[in-house]
C-alpha positions in Angstrom: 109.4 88.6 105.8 105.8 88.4 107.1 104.4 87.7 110.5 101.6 85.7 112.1 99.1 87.5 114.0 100.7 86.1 117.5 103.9 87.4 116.5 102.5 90.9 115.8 100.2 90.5 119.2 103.3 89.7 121.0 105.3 92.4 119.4 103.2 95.1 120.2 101.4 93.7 123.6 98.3 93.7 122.0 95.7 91.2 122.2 95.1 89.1 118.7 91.6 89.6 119.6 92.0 93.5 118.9 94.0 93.1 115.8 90.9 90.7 114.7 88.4 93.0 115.7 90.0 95.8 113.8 90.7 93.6 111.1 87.0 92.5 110.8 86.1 96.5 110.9 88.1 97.2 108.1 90.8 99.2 109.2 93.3 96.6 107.7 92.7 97.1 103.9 96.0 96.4 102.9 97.1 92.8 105.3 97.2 90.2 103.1 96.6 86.5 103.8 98.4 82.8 103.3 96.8 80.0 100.9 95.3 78.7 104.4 93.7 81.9 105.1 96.1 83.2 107.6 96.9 86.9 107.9 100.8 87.8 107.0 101.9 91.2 108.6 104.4 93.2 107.3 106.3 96.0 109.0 104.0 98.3 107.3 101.3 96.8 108.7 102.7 96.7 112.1 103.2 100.8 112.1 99.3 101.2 110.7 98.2 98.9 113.2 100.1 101.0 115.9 98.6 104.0 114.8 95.2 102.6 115.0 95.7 101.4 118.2 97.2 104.7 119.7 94.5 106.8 118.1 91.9 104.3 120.0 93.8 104.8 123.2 93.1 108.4 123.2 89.6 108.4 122.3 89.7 108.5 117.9 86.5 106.6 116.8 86.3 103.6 114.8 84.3 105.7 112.4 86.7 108.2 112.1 89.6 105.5 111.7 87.5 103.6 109.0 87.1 107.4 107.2 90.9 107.5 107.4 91.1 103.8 105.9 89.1 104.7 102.9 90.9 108.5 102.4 94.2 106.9 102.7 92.8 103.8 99.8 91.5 107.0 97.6 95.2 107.8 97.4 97.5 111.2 97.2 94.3 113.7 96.5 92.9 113.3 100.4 96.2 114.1 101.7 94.7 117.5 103.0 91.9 115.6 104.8 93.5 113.6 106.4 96.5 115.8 107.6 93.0 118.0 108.4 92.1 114.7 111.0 95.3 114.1 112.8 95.7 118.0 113.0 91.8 118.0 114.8 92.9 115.3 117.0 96.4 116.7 117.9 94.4 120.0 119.2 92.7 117.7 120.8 94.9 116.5 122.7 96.9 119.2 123.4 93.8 120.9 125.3 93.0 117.9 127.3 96.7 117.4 128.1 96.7 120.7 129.5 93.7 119.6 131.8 95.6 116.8 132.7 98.6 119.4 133.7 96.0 122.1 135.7 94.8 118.7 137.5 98.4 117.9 138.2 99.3 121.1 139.4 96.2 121.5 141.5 97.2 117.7 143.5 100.7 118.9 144.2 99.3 122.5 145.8 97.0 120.0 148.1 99.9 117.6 149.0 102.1 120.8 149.9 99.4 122.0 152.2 98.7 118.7 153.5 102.7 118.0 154.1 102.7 121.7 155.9 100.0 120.0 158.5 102.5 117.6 160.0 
């Protein structure tokens, strides 16, 4: 069973206007389209287009998405590459997550000290 693009923008509170965008910048390769020219999602598209927008949410390029795209069309030989990628970006994101946790740490010595005032 295929979806429309609302349904897909609905089911994962995106705006349709995203899933165009990313559509138009190729990151959809494989979303195939009705005899009117509509686009017909599949549950596999719906976890690539998740993945695309998490990766954007945390700072991946478009670039570096479209490089995926076209590794992941060139088939079983990129593997390595690409786990290479998501590998990058998970140390990536494990050093800024532990800024995020010094930052953290840092507010609750200040609200301590500014509790111990009253």
């Amino acid at each position: 069973m295929t979806m429309s693009i609302k349904q897909v923008a609905d089911k994962l509170n995106i705006p349709i206007s995203t899933i165009r965008y990313y559509d138009k910048m190729g990151l959809f390769p494989f979303i195939e389209r009705d005899n009117n020219g509509y686009r017909c999602f599949t549950e596999d598209d719906l976890f690539w287009i998740e993945l695309i927008t998490c990766m954007r949410s945390v700072g991946m390029s478009i670039t570096t998405l479209q490089h995926i795209v076209n590794l992941h069309m060139q088939g079983p030989k990129t593997l390595p590459e690409r786990k290479e990628i998501f590998h990058n970006q998970k140390a990536k994101l494990l050093a800024e997550k532990e800024k995020i946790e010094q930052a953290i740490y840092k507010v609750d010595e200040k609200m301590t000290k500014l509790d111990s005032l009253n």
